[in-house]
C-alpha positions in Angstrom: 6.7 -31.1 -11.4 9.4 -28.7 -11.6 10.0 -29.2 -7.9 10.7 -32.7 -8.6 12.6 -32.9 -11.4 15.5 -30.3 -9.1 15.3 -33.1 -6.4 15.5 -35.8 -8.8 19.0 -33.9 -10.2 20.5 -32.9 -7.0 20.6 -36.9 -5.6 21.6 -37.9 -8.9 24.6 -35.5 -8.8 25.5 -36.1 -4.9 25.7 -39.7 -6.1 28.0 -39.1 -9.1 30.3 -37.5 -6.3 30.6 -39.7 -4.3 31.6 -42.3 -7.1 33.9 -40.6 -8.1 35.6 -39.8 -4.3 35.6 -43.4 -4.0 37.6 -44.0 -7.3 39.9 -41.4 -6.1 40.3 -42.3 -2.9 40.6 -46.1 -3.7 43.5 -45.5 -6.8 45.2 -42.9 -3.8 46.2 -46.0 -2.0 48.1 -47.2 -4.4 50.0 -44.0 -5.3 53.9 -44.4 -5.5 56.2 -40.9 -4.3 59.3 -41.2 -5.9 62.3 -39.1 -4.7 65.6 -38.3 -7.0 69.1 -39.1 -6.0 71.0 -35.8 -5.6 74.8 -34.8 -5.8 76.0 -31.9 -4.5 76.7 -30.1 -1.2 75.7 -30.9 2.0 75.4 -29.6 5.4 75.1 -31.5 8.5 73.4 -28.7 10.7 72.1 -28.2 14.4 69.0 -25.7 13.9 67.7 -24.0 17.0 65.8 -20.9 18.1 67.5 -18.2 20.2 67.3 -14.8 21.6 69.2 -11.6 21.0 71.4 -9.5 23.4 74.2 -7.2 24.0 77.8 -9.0 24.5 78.3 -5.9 26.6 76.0 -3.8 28.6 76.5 -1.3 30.8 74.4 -1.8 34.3 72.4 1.4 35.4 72.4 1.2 39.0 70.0 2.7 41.8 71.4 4.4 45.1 74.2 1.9 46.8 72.8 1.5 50.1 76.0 0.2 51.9 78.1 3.1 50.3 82.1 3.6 50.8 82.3 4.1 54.8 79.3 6.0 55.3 80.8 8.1 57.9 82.7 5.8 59.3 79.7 3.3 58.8 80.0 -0.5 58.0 77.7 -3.0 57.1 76.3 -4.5 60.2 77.2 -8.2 61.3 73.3 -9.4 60.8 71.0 -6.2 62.0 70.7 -5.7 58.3 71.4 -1.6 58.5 74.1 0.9 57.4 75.3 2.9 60.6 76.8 6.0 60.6 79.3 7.4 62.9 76.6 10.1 63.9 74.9 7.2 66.1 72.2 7.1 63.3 70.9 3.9 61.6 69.7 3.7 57.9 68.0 -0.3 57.5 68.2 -1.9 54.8 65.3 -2.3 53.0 64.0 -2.4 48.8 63.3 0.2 46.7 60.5 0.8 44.4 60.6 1.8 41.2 58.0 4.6 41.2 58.7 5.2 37.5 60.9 4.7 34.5 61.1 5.5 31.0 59.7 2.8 28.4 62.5 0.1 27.0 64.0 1.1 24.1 64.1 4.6 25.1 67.3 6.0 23.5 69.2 8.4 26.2 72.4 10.4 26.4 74.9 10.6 29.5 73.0 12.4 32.5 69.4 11.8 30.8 66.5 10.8 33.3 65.7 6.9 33.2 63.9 6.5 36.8 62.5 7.7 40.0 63.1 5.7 43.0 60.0 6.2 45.6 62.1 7.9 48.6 59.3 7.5 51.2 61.1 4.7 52.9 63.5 7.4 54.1 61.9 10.3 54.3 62.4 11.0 58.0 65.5 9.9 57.5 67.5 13.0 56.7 65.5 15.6 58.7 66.3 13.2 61.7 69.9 13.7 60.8 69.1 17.5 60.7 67.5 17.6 64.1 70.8 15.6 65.5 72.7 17.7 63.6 71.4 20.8 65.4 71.6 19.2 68.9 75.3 18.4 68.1 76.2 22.3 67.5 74.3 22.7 71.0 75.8 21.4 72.9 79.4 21.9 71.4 78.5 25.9 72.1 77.7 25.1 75.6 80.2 23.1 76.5 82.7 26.3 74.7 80.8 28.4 76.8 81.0 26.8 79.7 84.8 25.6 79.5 85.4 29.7 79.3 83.2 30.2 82.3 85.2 27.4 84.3 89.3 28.4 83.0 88.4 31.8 83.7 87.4 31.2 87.9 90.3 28.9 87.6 92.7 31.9 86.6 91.3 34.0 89.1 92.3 31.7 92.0 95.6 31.1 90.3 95.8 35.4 90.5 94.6 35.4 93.8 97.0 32.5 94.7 99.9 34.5 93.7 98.7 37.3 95.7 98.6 35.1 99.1 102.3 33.8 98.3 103.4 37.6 97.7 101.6 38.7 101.1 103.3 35.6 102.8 107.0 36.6 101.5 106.6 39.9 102.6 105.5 38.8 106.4 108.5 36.3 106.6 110.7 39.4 105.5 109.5 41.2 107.9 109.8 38.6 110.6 113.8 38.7 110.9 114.0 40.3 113.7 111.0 38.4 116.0 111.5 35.6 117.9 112.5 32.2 115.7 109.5 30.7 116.5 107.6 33.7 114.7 110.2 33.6 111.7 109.3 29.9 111.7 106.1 30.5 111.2 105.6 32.7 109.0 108.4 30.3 106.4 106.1 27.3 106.8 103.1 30.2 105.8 105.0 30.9 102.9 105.8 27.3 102.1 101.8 26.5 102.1 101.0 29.5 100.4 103.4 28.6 97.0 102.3 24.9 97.2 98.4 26.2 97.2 99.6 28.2 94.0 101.4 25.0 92.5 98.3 23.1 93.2 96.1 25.5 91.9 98.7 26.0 88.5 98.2 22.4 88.3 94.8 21.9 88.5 94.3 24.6 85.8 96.4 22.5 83.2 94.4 19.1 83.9 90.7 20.9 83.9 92.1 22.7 80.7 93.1 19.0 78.6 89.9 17.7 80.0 87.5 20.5 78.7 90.0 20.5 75.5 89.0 16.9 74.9 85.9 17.4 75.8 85.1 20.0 73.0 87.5 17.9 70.4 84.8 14.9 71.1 81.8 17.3 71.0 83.3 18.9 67.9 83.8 15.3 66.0 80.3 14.2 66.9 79.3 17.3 65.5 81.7 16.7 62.1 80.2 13.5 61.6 76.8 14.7 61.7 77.6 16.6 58.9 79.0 14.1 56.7 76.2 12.2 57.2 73.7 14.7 56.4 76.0 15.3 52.8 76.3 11.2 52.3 72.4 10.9 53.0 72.1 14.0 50.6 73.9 12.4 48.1 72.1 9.0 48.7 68.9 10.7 48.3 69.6 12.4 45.6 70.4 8.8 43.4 66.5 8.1 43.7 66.7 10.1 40.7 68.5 7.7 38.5 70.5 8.6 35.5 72.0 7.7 32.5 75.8 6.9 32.9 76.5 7.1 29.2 74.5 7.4 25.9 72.9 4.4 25.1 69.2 2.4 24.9 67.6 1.4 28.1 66.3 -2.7 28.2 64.7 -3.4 31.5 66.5 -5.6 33.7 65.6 -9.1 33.9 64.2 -11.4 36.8 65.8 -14.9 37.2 61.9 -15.8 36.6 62.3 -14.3 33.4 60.0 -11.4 34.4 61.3 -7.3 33.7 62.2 -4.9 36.3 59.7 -1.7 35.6 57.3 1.1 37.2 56.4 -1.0 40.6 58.8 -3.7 41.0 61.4 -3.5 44.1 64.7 -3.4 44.1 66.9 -5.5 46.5 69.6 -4.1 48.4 71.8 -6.3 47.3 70.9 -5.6 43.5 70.5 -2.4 42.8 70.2 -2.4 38.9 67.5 -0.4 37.7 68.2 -1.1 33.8 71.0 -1.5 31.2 71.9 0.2 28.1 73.8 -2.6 26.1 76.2 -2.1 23.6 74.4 -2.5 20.1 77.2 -2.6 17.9 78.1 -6.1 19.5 75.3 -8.7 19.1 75.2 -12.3 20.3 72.4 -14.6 20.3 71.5 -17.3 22.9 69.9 -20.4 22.2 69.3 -23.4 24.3 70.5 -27.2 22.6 69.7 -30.3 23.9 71.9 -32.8 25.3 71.7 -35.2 22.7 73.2 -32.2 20.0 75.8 -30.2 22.4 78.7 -32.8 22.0 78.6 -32.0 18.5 79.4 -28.3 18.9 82.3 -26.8 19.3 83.5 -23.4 19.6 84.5 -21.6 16.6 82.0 -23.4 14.0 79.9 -21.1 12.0 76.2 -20.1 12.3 73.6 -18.8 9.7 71.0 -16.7 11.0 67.8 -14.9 10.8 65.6 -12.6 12.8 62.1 -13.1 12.9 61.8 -9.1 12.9 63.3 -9.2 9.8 62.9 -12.3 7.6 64.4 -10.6 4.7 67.7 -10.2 6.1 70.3 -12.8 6.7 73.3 -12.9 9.0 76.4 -14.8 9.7 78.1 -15.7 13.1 80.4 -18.3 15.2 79.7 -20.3 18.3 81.8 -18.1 20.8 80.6 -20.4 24.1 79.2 -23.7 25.6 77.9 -24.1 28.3 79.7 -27.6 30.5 76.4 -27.8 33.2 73.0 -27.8 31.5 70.2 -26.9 32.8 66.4 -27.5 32.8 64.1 -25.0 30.9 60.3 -24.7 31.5 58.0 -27.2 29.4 61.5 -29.7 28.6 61.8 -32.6 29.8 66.1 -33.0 28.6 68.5 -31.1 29.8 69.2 -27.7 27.8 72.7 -26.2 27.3 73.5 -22.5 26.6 75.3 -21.4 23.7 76.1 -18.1 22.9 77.1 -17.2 19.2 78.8 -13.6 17.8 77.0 -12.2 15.2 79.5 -10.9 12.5 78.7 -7.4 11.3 76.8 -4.8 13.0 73.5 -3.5 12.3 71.6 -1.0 14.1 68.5 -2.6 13.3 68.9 -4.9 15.7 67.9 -4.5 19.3 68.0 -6.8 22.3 65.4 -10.0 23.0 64.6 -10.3 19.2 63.9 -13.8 18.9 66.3 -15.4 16.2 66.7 -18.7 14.0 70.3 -20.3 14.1 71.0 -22.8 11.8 74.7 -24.3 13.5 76.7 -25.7 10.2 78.6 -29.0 12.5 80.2 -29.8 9.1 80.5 -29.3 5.1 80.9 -32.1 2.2 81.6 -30.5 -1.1 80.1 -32.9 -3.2 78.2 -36.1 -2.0 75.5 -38.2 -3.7 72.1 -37.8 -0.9 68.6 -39.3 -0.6 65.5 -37.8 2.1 66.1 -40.0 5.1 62.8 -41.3 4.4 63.8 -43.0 1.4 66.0 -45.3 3.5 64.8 -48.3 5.0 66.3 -51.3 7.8 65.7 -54.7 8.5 66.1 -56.5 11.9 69.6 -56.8 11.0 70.0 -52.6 10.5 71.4 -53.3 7.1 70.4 -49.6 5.4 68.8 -50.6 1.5 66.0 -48.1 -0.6 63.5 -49.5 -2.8 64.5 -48.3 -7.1 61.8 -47.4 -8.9 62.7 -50.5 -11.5 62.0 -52.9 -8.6 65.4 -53.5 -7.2 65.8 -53.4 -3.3 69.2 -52.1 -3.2 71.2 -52.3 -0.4 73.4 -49.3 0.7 76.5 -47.9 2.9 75.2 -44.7 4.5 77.0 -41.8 6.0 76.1 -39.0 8.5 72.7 -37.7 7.9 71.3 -34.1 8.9 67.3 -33.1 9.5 66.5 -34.2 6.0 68.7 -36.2 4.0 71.4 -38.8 4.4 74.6 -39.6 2.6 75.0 -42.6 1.0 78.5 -43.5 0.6 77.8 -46.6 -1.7 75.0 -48.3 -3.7 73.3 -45.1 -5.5 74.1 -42.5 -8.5 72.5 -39.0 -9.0 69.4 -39.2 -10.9 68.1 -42.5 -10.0 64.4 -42.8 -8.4 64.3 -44.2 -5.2 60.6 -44.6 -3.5 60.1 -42.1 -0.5 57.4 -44.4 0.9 58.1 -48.0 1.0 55.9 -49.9 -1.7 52.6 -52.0 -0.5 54.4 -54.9 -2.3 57.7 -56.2 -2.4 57.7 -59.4 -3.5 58.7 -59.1 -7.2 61.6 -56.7 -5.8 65.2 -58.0 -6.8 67.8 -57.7 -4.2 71.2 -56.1 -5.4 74.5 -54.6 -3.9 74.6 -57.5 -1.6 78.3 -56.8 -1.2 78.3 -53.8 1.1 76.1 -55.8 3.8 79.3 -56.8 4.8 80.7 -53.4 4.5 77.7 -52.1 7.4 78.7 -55.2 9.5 82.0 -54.3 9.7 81.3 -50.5 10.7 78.8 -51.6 13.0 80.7 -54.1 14.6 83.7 -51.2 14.9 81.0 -48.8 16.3 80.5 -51.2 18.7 83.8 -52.2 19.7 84.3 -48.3 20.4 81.2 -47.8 22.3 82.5 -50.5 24.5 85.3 -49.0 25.1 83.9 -45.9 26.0 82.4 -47.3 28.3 84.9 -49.4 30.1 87.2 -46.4 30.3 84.2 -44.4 31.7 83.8 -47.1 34.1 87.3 -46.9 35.2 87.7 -43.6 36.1 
């Protein structure tokens, strides 16, 4: 019995809800919103997300593969490697970065940020070595030898000298022999000190040639070992640095992707990292097509971190960008703006995601309704609905996210319906007047946009 009687209650209570959702829910379609009409200032505002970064930055770079004449060296026309004047050949390649402090990492000037992995040439200098110790070789054999060869070469000359001494001294002593004898022995003579001519001669052109053959011995030698100190100091930026005090942010992909432990460098950019400037902040957000012609450089921008919702920050729209571009998941094209924050604050770090609220323009006092509250007929004549059943028609003015001026038709303080009413019969139309008023402006619209278009046409 007891049983029952609980059942009995329970669908007797279930049903008294539901009653009385119905009666709710029925009188809820007749609800009417009402919305006042303010006075006061207004803001016509472009309001986009953005990102944070360093107006300057300072690149940390890895080891410059082509460096300044390496040895003589040039960047090859297409083989794609660095050649130095030592005959020996350094390709081009990537680096990887084997490791690398975490972002945000706050360094002074000659602090560690990375390790390049050098394995790509590490046969590379003790190759130079090697060549370098062949060079020095064969530049003392060829010293050696050049001594061996001048010194023969002044014996002969010696010995030369003695043959042309012998021969003067038989012609001398030939002065009183037949003239056929005396011939003789001045023709010996003759032969004799044109042997030691020859033989002086000979000795001055084998001494430049061995000269310039040590000089070139000597150079290749030289070179080697500028090399081996420009691969030395190559080598040595694997371990890369700070340049100056500063916080390291990981460089950036064009796929939007970081540069850290395990990605490769290309030869052609080297930048490991970058320690930006803090104490000058911008931040870059993306507007649409439809908003960038009403920006302009100079206007100012109220903003707010999402790290730090409390705080509020000021800045001005420094650039715009004339070629937009399209951003992942947007169909419209996107243009970059960059703005200046005002002010420092070391709070602030790089890649914070921002709010920027772009002022376009300022009224000082204007009367303003929710752009809800205003309603169009096939004609596009603006009117609102009054809360004492008047449709009145209005002039309106420019309009931001939420509201819109009306230039003519309202005061502050009246009611005006936010949602149009179920019925509008009994509504009395006034402020027929400035129907005209909107014609006119449209029609002038009009007349520009035409012309717009005609000039645009022409060119």
């Amino acid at each position: 019995m007891k049983k029952n009687i609980i059942i009995v209650s329970s669908v007797f209570a279930a049903l008294i809800a539901l009653y009385l959702f119905n009666r709710l829910s029925s009188s809820g379609k007749g609800t009417e919103v009402f919305a006042e009409v303010m006075q006061g200032p207004f803001e016509i505002t472009v309001s986009n997300s953005g990102e944070l970064l360093a107006e300057n930055s300072l690149d940390v770079m890895g080891p410059e593969l082509f460096q300044n004449n390496m040895n003589q060296g040039q960047r090859g026309g297409g083989g794609g490697n660095m050649r130095g004047g030592g005959g020996m050949n350094v390709r081009a390649m990537e680096l990887k970065i084997q490791d690398i402090v975490p972002e945000g990492t706050v360094v002074s000037a000659g602090d560690y940020i990375a390790q390049l992995d050098r394995s790509s040439y590490s046969n590379t200098l003790k190759d130079a070595q090697d060549q370098l110790k062949t060079y020095r070789e064969s530049l003392d054999m060829k010293i050696l030898d050049t001594a061996v060869v001048l010194t023969n070469l002044r014996d002969e000359i010696k010995n030369q000298r003695y043959q042309v001494e012998e021969a003067r001294i038989t012609l001398d002593q030939s002065k009183f022999e037949p003239p056929a004898t005396i011939r003789q022995a001045e023709i010996n003579l003759q032969k004799q000190e044109r042997a030691l001519q020859q033989k002086i001669r000979s000795y001055e052109l084998r001494s430049f040639q061995v000269k310039r053959e040590i000089d070139q011995q000597r150079t290749k030698y030289e070179d080697q070992m500028a090399t081996i100190t420009q691969l030395e100091t190559f080598l040595s930026a694997f371990t890369v640095r700070a340049p100056s005090a500063g916080m390291v942010i990981y460089k950036k992909e064009y796929n939007g992707s970081k540069r850290k432990a395990g990605s490769n460098l290309s030869p052609f950019d080297n930048v490991v990292a970058t320690l930006p400037d803090l104490s000058h902040m911008l931040s870059k957000v993306f507007v649409s097509e439809i908003e960038v012609s009403r920006l302009a450089k100079g206007q100012k921008v109220n903003i707010t971190v999402d790290a730090f919702p409390q705080k509020a920050y000021t800045g001005t729209v420094t650039s715009i960008a004339n070629i937009g571009e399209q951003l992942p998941n947007s169909d419209a094209k996107m243009f970059e703006v960059l703005i200046r924050l005002d002010g420092t604050d070391p709070t602030l770090r790089p890649a914070m995601t921002t709010t920027n609220k772009i002022i376009i323009k300022n009224f000082d006092d204007v009367i303003y309704v929710p752009t809800e509250c205003v309603q169009a007929g096939i004609d596009s004549i603006p009117f609102v609905y009054q809360k004492h059943k008047t449709k009145q028609y209005v002039v309106i003015g420019e309009a931001n996210d939420k509201n819109v001026i009306i230039e003519q038709g309202l005061e502050a303080g009246k009611q005006v319906y936010l949602i149009p009413p179920a019925s509008t019969e009994n509504f009395r139309e006034t402020g027929k007047e400035l129907m005209a008023v909107t014609r006119e402006r449209n029609n002038a619209k009009r007349l520009e946009n035409q012309r717009l278009t005609d000039a645009s046409l022409a060119k």
